[in-house]
C-alpha positions in Angstrom: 0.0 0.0 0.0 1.3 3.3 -0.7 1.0 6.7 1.1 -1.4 7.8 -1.9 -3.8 4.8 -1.0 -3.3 5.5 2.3 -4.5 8.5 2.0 -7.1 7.8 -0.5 -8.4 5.2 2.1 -8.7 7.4 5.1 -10.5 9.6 3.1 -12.7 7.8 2.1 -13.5 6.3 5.5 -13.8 9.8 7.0 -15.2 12.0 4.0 -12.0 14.2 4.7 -11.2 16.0 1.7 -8.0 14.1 0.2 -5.9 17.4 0.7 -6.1 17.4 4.2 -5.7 14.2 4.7 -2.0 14.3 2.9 -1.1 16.9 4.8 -2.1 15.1 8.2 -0.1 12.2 7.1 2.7 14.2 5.6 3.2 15.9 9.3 2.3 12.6 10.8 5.5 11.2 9.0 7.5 14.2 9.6 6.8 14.5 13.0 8.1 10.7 13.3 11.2 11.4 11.5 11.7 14.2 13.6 11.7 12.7 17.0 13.6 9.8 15.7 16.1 12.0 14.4 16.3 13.5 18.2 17.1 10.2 19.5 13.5 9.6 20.6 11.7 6.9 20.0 7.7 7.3 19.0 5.7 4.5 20.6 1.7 4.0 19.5 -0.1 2.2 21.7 -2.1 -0.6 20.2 0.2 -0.4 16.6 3.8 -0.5 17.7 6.5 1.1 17.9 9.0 3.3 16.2 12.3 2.8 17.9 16.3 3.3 17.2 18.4 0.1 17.0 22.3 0.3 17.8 24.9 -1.4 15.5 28.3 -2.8 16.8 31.0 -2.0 14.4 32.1 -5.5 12.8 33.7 -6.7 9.8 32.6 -7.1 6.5 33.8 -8.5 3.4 33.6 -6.6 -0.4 33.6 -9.4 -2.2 34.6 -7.6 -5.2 38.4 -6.5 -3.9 38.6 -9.6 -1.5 39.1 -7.6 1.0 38.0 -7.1 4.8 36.2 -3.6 5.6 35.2 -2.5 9.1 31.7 -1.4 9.0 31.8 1.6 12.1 29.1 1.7 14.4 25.9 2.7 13.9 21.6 3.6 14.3 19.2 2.6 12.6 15.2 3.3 12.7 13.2 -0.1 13.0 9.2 -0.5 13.3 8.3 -3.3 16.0 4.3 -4.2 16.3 3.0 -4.6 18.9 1.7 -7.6 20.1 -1.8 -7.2 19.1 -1.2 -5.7 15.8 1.5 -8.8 15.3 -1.3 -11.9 16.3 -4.0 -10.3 14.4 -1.5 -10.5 11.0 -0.2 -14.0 11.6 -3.9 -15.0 11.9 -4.9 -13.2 9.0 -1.6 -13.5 6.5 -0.5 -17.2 6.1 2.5 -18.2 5.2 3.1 -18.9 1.5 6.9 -18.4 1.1 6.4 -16.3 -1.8 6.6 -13.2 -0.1 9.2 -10.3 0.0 
């Protein structure tokens, strides 16, 4: 689903014009990136959670050159459900291994 259809959706559901709805997500997404980018994580009850994961430097290999590289630490955003939202898609979604 994109943010268009998202949007579209919510719309729909809400008779919202589509405008306003955009820009409600748009600062919705912002407002995420934001926080995140403050070292804050953004936590929604019910839905899950938007959180910062830490990466130990380690070593890595470029294959290419044959050749070790150290890849330094670092952060990286993550989205974890929560437990609710994760049940209710493993009862709904089954497994096909076709997926991506």
């Amino acid at each position: 689903m994109t943010k268009a259809e998202i949007v579209a959706e919510i719309a729909a559901r809400t008779n919202v014009e589509k405008v306003v709805v955009q820009h409600v997500v748009e600062s919705f997404m912002e407002s995420v990136k934001e926080a995140m980018g403050q070292g804050e994580n953004v936590y929604l009850r019910g839905f899950g959670s938007f959180i910062i994961k830490e990466r130990k430097q380690k070593v890595g290999r470029n294959i290419k050159e044959k050749k070790s590289i150290v890849i330094p630490a670092h952060c990286i955003p993550a989205f974890k459900p929560a437990n609710t939202f994760a049940d209710e898609i493993k009862q709904k979604v089954k497994f096909t291994g076709k997926r991506k």
